[in-house]
ZAROMI-205755 format. One record per residue (C-alpha): residue number from 1; residue in three letters; chain; z, x, y. Coordinates in Angstrom, 3 decimals. Layout:
N
<r num="NUM" residu="Ala" chaine="A" Z="Z" X="X" Y="Y"/>
...
END
This chain:
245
<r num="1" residu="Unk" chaine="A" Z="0.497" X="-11.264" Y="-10.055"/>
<r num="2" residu="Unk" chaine="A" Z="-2.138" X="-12.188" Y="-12.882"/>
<r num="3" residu="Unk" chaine="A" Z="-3.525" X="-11.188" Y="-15.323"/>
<r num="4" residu="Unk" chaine="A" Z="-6.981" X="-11.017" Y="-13.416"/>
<r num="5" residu="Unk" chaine="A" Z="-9.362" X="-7.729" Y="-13.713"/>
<r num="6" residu="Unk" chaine="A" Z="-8.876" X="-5.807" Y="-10.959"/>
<r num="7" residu="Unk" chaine="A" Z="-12.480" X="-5.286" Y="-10.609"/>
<r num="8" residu="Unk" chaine="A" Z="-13.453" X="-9.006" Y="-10.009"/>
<r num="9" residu="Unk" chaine="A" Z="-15.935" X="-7.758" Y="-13.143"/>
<r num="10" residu="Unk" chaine="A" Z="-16.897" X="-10.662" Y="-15.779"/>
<r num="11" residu="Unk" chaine="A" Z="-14.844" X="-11.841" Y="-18.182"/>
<r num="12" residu="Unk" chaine="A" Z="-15.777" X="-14.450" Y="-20.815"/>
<r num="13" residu="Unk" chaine="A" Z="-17.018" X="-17.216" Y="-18.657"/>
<r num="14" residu="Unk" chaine="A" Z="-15.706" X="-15.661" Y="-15.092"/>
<r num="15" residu="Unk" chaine="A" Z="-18.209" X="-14.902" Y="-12.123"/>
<r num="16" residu="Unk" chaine="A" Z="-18.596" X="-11.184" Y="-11.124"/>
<r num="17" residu="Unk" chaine="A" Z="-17.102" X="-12.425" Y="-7.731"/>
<r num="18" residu="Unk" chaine="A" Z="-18.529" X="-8.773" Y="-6.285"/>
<r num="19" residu="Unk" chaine="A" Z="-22.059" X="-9.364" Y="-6.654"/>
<r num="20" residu="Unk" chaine="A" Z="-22.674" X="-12.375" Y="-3.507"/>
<r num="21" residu="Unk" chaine="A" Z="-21.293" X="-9.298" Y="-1.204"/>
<r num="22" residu="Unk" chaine="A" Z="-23.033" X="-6.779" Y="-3.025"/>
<r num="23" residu="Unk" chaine="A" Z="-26.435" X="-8.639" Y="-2.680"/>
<r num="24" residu="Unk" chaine="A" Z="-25.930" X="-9.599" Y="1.122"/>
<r num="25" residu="Unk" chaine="A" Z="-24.919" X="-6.816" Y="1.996"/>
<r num="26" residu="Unk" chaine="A" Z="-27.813" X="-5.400" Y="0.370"/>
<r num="27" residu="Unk" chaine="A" Z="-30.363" X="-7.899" Y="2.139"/>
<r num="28" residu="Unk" chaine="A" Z="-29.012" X="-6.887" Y="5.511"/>
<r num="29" residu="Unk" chaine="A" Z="-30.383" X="-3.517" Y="4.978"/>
<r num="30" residu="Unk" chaine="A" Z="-27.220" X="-1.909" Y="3.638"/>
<r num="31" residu="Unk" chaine="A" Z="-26.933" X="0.867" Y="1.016"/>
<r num="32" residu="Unk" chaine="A" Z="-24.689" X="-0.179" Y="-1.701"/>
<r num="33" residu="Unk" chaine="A" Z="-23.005" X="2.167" Y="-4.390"/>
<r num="34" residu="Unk" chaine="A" Z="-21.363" X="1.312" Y="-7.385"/>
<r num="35" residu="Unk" chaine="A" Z="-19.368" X="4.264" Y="-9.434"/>
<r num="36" residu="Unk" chaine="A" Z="-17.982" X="2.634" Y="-12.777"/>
<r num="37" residu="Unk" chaine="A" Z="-15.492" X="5.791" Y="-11.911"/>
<r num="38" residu="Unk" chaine="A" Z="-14.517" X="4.639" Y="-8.556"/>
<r num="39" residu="Unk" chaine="A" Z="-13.902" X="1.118" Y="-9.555"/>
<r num="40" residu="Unk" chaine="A" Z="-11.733" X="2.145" Y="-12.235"/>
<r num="41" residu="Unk" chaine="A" Z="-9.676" X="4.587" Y="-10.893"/>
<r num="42" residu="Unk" chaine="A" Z="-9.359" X="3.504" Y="-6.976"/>
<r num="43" residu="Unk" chaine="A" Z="-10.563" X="-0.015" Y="-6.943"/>
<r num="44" residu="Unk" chaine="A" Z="-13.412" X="0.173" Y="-5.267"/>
<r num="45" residu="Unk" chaine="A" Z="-15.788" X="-2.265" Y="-6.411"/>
<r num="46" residu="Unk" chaine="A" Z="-18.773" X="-0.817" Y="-4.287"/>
<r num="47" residu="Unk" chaine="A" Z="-19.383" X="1.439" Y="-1.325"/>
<r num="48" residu="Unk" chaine="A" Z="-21.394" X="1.216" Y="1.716"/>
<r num="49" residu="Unk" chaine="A" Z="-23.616" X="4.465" Y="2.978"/>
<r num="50" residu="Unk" chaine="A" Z="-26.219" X="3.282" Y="5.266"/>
<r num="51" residu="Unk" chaine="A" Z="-27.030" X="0.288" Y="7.614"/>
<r num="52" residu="Unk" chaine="A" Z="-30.409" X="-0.300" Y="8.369"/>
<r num="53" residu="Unk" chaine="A" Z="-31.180" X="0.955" Y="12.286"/>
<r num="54" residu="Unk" chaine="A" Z="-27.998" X="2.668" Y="12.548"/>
<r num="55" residu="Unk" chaine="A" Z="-27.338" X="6.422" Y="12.294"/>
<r num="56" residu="Unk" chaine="A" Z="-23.690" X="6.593" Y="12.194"/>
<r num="57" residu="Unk" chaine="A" Z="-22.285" X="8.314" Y="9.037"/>
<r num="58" residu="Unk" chaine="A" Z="-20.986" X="5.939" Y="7.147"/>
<r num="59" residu="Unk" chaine="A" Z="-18.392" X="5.935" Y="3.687"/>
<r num="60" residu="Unk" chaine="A" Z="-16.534" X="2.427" Y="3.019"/>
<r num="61" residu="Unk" chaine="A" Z="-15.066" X="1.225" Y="-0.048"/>
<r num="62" residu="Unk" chaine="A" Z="-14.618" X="-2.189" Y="-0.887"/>
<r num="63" residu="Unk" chaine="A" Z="-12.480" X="-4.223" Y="-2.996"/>
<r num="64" residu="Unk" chaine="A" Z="-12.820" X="-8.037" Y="-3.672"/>
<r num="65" residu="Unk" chaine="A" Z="-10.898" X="-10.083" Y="-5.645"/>
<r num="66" residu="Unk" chaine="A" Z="-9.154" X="-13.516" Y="-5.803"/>
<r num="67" residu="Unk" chaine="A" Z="-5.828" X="-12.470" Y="-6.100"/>
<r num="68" residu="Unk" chaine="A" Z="-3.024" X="-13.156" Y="-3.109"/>
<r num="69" residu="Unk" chaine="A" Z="-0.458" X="-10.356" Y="-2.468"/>
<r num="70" residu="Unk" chaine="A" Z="-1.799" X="-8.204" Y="-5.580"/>
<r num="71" residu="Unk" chaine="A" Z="1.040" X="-5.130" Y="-5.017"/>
<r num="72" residu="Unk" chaine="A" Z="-0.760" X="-3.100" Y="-7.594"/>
<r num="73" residu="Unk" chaine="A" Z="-4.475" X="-3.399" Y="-6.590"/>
<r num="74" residu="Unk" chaine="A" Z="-3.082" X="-2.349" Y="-2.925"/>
<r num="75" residu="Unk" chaine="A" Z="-1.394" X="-0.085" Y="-3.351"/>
<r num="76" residu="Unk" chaine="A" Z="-4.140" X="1.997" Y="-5.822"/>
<r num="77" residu="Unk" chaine="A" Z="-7.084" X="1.318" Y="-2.835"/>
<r num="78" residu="Unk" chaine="A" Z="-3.837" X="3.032" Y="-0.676"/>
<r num="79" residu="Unk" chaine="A" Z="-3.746" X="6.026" Y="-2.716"/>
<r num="80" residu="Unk" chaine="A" Z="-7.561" X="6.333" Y="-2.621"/>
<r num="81" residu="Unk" chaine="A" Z="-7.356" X="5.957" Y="1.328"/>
<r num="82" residu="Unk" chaine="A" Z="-5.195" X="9.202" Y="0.894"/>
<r num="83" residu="Unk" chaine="A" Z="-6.560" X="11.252" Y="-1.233"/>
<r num="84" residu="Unk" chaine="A" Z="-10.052" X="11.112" Y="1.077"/>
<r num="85" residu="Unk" chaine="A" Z="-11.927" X="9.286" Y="-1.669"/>
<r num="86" residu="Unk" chaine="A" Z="-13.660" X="7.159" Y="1.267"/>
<r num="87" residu="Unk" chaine="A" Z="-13.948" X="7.480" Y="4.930"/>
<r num="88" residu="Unk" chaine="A" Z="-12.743" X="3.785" Y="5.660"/>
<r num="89" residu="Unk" chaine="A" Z="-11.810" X="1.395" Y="2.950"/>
<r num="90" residu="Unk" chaine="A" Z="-11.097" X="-2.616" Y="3.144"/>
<r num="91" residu="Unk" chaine="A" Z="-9.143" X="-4.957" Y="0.934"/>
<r num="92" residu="Unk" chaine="A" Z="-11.017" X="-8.059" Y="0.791"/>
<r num="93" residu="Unk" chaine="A" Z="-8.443" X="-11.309" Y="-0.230"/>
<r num="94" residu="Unk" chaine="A" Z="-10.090" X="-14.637" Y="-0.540"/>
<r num="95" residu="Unk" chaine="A" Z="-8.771" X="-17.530" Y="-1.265"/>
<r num="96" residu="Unk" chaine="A" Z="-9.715" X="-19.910" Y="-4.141"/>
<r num="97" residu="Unk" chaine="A" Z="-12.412" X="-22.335" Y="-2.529"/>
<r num="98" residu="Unk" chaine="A" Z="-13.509" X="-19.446" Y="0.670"/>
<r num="99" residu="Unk" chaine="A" Z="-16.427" X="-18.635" Y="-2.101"/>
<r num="100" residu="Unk" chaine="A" Z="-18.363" X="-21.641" Y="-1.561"/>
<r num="101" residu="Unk" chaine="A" Z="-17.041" X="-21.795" Y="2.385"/>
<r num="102" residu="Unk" chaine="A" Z="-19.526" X="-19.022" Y="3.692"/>
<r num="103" residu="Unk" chaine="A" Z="-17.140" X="-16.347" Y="3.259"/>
<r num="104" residu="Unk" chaine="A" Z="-19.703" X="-13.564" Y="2.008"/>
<r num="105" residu="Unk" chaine="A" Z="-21.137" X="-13.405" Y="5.584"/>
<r num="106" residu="Unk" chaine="A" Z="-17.969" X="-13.437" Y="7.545"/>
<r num="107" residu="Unk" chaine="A" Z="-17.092" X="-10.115" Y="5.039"/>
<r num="108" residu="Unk" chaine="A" Z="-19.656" X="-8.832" Y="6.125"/>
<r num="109" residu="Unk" chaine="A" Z="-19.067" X="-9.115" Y="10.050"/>
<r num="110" residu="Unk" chaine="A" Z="-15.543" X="-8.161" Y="9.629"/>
<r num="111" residu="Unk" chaine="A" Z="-16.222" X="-5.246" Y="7.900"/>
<r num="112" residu="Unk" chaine="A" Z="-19.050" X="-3.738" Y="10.770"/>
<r num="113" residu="Unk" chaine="A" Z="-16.677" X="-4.506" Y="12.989"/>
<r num="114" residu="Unk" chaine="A" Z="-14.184" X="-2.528" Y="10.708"/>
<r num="115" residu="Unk" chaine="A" Z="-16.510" X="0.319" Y="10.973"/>
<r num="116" residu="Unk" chaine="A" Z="-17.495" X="0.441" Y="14.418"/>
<r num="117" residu="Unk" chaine="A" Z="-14.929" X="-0.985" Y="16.196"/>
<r num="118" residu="Unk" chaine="A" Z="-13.109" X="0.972" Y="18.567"/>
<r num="119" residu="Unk" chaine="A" Z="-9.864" X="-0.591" Y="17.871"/>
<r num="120" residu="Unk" chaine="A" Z="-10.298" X="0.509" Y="14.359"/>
<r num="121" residu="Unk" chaine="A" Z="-11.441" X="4.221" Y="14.832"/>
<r num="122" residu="Unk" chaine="A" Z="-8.282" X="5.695" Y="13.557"/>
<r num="123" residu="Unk" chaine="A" Z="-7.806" X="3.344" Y="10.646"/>
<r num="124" residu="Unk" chaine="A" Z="-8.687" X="4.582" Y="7.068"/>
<r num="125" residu="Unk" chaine="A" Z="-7.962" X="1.117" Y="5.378"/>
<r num="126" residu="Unk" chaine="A" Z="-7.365" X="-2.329" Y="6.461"/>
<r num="127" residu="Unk" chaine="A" Z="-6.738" X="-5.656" Y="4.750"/>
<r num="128" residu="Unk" chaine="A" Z="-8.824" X="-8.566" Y="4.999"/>
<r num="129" residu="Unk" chaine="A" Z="-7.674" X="-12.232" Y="4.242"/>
<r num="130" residu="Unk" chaine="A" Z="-10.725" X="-14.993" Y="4.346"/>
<r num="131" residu="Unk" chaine="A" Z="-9.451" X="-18.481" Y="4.512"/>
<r num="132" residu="Unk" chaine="A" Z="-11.047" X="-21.658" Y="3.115"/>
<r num="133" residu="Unk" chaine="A" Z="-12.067" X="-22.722" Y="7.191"/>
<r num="134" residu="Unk" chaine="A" Z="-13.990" X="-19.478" Y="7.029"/>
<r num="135" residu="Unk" chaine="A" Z="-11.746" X="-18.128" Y="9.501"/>
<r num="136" residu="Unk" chaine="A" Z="-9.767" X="-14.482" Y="8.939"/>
<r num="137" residu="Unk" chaine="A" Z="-7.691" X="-11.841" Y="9.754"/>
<r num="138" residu="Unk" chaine="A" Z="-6.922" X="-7.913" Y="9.320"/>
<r num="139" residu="Unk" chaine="A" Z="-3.876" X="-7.265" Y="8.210"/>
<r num="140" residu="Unk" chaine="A" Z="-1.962" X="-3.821" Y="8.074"/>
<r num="141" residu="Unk" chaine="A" Z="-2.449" X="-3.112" Y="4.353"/>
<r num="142" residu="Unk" chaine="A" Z="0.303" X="-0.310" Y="4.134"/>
<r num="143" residu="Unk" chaine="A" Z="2.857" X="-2.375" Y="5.580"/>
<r num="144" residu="Unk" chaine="A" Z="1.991" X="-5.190" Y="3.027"/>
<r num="145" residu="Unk" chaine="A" Z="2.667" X="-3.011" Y="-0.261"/>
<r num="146" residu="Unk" chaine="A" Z="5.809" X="-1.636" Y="1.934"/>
<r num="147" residu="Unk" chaine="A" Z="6.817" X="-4.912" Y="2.167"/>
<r num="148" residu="Unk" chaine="A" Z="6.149" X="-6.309" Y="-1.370"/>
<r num="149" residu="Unk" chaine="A" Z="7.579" X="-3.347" Y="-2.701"/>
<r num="150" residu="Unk" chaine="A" Z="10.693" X="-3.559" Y="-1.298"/>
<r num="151" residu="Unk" chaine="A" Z="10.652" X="-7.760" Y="-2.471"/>
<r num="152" residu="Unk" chaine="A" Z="9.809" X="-6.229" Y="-6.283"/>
<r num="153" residu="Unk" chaine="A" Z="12.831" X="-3.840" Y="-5.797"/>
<r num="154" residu="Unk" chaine="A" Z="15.362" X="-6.432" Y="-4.048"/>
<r num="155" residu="Unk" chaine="A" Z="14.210" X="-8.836" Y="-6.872"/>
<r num="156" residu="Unk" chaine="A" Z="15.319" X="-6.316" Y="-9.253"/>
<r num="157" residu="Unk" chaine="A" Z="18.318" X="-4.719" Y="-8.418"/>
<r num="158" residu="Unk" chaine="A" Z="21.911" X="-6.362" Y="-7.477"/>
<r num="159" residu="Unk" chaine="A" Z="23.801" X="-5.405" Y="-4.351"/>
<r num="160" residu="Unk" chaine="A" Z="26.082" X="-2.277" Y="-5.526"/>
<r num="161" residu="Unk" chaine="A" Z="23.542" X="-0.979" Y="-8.340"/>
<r num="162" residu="Unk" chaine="A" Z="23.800" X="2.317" Y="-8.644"/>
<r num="163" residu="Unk" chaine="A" Z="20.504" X="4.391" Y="-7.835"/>
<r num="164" residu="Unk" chaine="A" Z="19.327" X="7.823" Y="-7.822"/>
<r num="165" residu="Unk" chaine="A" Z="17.005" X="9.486" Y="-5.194"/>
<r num="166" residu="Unk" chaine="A" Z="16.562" X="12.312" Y="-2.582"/>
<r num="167" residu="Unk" chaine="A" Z="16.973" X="12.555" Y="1.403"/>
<r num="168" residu="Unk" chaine="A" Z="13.524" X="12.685" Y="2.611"/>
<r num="169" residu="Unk" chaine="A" Z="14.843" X="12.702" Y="6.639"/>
<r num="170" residu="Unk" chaine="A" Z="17.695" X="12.882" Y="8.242"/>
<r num="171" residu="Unk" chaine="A" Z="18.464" X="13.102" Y="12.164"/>
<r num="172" residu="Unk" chaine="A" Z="21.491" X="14.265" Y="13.232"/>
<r num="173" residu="Unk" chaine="A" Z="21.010" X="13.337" Y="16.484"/>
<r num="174" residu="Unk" chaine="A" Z="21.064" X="9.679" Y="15.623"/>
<r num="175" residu="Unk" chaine="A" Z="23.387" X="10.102" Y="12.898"/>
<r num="176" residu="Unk" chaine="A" Z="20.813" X="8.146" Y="9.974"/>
<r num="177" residu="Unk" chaine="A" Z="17.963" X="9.372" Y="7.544"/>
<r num="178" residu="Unk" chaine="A" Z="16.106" X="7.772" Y="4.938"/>
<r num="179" residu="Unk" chaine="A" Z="16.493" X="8.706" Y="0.826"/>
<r num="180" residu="Unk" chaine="A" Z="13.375" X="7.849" Y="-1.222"/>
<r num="181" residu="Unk" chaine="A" Z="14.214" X="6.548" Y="-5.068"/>
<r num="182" residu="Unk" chaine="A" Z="12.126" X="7.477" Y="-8.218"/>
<r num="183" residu="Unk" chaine="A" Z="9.962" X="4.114" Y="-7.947"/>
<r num="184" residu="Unk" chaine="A" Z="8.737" X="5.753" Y="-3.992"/>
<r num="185" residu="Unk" chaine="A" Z="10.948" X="2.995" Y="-2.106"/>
<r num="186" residu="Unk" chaine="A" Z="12.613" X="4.031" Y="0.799"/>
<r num="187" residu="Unk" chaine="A" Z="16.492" X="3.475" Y="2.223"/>
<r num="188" residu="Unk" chaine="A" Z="17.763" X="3.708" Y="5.606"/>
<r num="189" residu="Unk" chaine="A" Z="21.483" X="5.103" Y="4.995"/>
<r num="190" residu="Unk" chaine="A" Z="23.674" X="6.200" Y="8.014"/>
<r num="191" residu="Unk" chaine="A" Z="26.045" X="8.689" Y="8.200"/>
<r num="192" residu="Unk" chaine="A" Z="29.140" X="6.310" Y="7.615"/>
<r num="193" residu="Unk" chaine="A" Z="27.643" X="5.617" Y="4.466"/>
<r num="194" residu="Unk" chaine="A" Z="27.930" X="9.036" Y="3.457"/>
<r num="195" residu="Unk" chaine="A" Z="31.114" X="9.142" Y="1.460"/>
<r num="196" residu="Unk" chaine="A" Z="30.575" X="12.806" Y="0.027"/>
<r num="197" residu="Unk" chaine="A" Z="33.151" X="14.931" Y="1.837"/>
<r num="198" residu="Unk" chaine="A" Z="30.362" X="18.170" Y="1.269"/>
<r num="199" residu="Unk" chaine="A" Z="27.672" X="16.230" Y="1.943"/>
<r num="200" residu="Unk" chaine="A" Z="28.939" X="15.149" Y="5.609"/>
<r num="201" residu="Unk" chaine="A" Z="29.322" X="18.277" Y="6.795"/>
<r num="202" residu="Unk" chaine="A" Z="26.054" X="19.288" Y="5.338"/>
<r num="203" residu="Unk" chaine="A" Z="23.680" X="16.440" Y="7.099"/>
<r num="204" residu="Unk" chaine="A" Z="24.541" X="18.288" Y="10.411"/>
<r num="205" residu="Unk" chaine="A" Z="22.462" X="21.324" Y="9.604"/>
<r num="206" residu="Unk" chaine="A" Z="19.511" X="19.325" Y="7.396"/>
<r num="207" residu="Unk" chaine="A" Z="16.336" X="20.944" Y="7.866"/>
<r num="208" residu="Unk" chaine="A" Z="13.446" X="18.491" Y="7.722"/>
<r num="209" residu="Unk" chaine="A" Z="11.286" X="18.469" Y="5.043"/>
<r num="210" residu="Unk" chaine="A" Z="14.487" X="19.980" Y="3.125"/>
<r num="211" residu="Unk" chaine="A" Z="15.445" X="17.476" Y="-0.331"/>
<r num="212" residu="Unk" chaine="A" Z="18.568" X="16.963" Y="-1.527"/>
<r num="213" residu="Unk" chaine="A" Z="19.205" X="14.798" Y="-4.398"/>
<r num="214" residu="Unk" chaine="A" Z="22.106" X="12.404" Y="-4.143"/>
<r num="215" residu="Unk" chaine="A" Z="23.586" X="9.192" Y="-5.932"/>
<r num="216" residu="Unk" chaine="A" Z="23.724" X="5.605" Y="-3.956"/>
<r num="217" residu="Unk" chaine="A" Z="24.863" X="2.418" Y="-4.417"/>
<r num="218" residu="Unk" chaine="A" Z="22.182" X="-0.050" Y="-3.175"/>
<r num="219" residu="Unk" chaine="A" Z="23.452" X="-1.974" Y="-0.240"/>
<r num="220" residu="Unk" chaine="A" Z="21.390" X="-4.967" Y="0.218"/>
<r num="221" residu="Unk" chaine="A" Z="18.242" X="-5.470" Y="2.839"/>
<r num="222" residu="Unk" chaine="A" Z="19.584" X="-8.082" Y="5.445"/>
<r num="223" residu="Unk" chaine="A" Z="16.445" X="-8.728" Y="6.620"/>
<r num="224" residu="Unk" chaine="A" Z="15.450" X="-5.205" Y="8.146"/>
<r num="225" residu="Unk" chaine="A" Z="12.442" X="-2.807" Y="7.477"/>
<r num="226" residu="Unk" chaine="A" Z="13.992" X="-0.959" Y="4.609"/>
<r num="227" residu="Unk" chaine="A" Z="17.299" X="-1.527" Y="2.401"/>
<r num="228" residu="Unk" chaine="A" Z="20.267" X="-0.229" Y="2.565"/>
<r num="229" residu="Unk" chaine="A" Z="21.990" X="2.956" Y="0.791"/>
<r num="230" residu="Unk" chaine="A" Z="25.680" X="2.863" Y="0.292"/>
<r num="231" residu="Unk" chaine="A" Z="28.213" X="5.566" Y="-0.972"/>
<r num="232" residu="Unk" chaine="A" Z="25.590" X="8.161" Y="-0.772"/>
<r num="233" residu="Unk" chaine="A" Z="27.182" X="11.106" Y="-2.977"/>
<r num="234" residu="Unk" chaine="A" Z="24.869" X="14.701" Y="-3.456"/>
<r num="235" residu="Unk" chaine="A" Z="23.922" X="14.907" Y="-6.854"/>
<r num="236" residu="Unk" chaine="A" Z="24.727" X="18.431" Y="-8.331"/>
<r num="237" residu="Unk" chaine="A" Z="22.404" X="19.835" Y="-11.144"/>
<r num="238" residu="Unk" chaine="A" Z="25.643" X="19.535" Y="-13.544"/>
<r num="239" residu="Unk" chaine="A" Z="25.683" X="16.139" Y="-12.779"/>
<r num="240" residu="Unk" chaine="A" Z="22.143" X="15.165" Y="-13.747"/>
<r num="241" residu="Unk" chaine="A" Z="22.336" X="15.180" Y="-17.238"/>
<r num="242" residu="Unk" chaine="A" Z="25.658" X="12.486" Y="-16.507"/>
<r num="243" residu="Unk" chaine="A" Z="23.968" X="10.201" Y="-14.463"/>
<r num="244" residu="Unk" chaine="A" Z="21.072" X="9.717" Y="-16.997"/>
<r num="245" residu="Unk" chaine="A" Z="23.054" X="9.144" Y="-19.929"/>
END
């Protein structure tokens, strides 16, 4: 990551990179909205309410920027998918020389096709990466930050660092569950990794939804969806204070 506004907004001698989409869309009959508010707080550089001739209801958000792989911006336009802020939202990645490539207009198709395509009905956000050939492609935006998350936290940590977090799931049927640490990254742990006596025979009987804090060592990621949570231990409230200091 840079140190490049988040709103693609001017800075000394930068371009507003937002204003080329802004105008076209604008020419092709489309409402645009820009809240300072928005930008600032969900990354959403403008919105789109209306296309000329059609009467669908429409709510996108969309961000710009120049950025590749930009964990933070993502994962903020994420939270605003959540919360409702926008119907539909896309994340719109170019690359350094797609600018001056016709890139603007391809945008724009991808995101009416965002919005009206079928395939996409259920989707609240989507990213969208624009390549220098002019060519592109959606990509699943919440498995990116997943995924460059859990690089930030692998980068980070050693294999047998000791953690802190709380079962989110765990099904006894299949003998696993998932703990989620402070910094919202997830671990797949499996009962044999369970090496609290107490907390072994509790698992059994977990109620989903239920939390229960516990200690782990991390275990490494080999490759798979989520890493690994060894020598899971339940953390009791006298233990807390411990663990902190």
């Amino acid at each position: 990551m840079n140190g490049a506004p988040s709103d693609g907004s001017c800075a000394g001698d930068r371009v507003d990179i937002t204003k080329p989409f802004k105008d076209f869309f604008e020419k092709r009959g489309c409402r645009i909205d820009v809240d300072e508010t928005y930008r600032d707080r969900y990354n959403i550089d403008f919105g789109v309410s209306r296309v000329e001739g059609v009467h669908a209801a429409i709510n996108l958000g969309i961000h710009v920027t120049l950025e590749s792989d930009n964990y933070g911006q993502q994962e903020v336009l994420l939270e605003a998918a959540r919360k409702g802020v926008v119907s539909k939202s896309v994340y719109v990645e170019l690359c350094a020389n797609s600018l001056d490539a016709g890139c603007v207009p391809i945008a724009y198709a991808a995101c009416l096709s965002f919005i009206f395509d079928r395939r996409y009905q259920h989707a609240k956000t989507v990213g969208l990466r624009i390549f220098e050939d002019s060519s592109f492609h959606f990509f699943d935006l919440e498995e990116n930050v997943r995924r460059l998350r859990k690089d930030l936290h692998d980068a980070a940590h050693d294999i047998t660092t000791k953690l802190r977090g709380t079962i989110i799931a765990y099904f006894a049927d299949k003998g696993f569950g998932f703990i989620e640490e402070a910094e919202a990254q997830k671990f797949f742990f499996h009962i044999a990794n369970v090496v609290d006596e107490k907390l072994r025979l509790r698992l059994p009987s977990y109620v989903q939804g239920e939390s229960i804090p516990v200690y782990f060592a991390y275990g490494g990621s080999e490759g798979k969806k989520y890493p690994k949570a060894v020598d899971v231990v339940v953390l009791e409230d006298e233990d807390v204070e411990a663990v902190e200091d």
